[in-house]
C-alpha positions in Angstrom: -71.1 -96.2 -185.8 -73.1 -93.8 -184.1 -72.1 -90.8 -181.6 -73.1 -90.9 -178.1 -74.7 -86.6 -178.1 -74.3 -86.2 -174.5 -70.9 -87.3 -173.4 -69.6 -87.6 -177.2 -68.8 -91.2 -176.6 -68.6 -93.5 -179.7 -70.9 -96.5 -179.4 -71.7 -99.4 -181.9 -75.5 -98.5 -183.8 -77.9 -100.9 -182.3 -80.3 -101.2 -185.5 -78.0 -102.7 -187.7 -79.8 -104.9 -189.8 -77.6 -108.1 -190.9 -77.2 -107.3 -194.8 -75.7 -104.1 -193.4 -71.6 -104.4 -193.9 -69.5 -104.4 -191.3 -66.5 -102.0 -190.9 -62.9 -103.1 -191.9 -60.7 -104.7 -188.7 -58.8 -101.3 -189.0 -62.1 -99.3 -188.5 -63.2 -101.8 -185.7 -59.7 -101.9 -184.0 -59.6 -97.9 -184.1 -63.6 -97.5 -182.4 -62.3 -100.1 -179.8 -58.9 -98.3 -178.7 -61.9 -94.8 -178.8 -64.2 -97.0 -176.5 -61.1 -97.8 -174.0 -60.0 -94.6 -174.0 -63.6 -93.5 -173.4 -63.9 -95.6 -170.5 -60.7 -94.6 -169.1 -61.9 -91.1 -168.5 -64.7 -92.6 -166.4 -62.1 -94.2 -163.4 -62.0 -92.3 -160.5 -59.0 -93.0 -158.5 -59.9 -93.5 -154.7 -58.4 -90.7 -152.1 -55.6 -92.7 -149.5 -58.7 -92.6 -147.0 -60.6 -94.9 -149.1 -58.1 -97.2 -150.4 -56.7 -97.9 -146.7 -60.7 -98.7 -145.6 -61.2 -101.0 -148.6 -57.9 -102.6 -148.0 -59.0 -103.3 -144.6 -62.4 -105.3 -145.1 -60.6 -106.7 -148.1 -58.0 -108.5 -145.1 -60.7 -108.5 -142.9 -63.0 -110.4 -145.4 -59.9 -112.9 -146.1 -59.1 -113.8 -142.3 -63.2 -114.3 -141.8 -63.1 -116.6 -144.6 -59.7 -118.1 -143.6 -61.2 -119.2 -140.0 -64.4 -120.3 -141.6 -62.3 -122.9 -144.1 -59.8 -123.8 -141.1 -63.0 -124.8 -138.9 -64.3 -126.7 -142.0 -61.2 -128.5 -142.2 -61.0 -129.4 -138.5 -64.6 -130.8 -137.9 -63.8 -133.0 -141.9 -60.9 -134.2 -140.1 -62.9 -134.7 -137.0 -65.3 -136.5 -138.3 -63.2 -139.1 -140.7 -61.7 -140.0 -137.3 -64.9 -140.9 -135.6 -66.1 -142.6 -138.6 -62.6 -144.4 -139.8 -61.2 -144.6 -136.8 -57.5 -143.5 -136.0 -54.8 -145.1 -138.3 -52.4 -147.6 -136.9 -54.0 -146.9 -133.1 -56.1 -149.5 -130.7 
C-alpha cells in the first residue's frame, strides 16, 4: 500500500509483482473503508439553484422520452391494424 503525496490519499501499489503477498481481509477491509472515506471528501453538494435546474431537465428529459415511446406505441399499434386488420370488424 502506497500513499497518494499530494492529497495523502491511500491507493493500492501498482507494481505488485504476483509472488508479492497480499494483505490480510482485515488490512484490505480497513484501506477500503480509508478509500470511501477518501472519496467522500471529494462530493460537493450542489447549491438549491443547481439542484432545482438539474431536477428540471431531469423531468424535462423524462416527458421528451415519454412522448417519443407514446408515438412509438401509436404508429406499432397503427400499423398492426393496417396489416392484421381490425379484430372482430368487416
Amino acid at each position: 500500500m502506497v500513499q497518494d503525496e499530494p492529497k495523502g490519499e491511500v491507493v493500492a501499489k501498482g507494481d505488485a509483482t504476483p509472488r508479492e503477498k497480499k494483505p490480510n481481509v482485515f488490512a484490505r477491509i480497513a484501506l477500503f473503508i480509508r478509500q470511501v472515506f477518501a472519496e467522500l471528501r471529494k462530493v460537493v453538494t450542489p447549491t438549491r439553484q443547481e439542484l432545482v435546474k438539474f431536477t428540471l431537465v431531469v423531468l424535462g428529459f423524462v416527458i421528451v422520452m415519454m412522448a417519443f415511446v407514446y408515438g412509438l406505441d401509436v404508429l406499432f399499434v397503427w400499423v398492426t391494424t393496417v396489416v392484421f386488420g381490425v379484430p372482430g370488424g368487416a
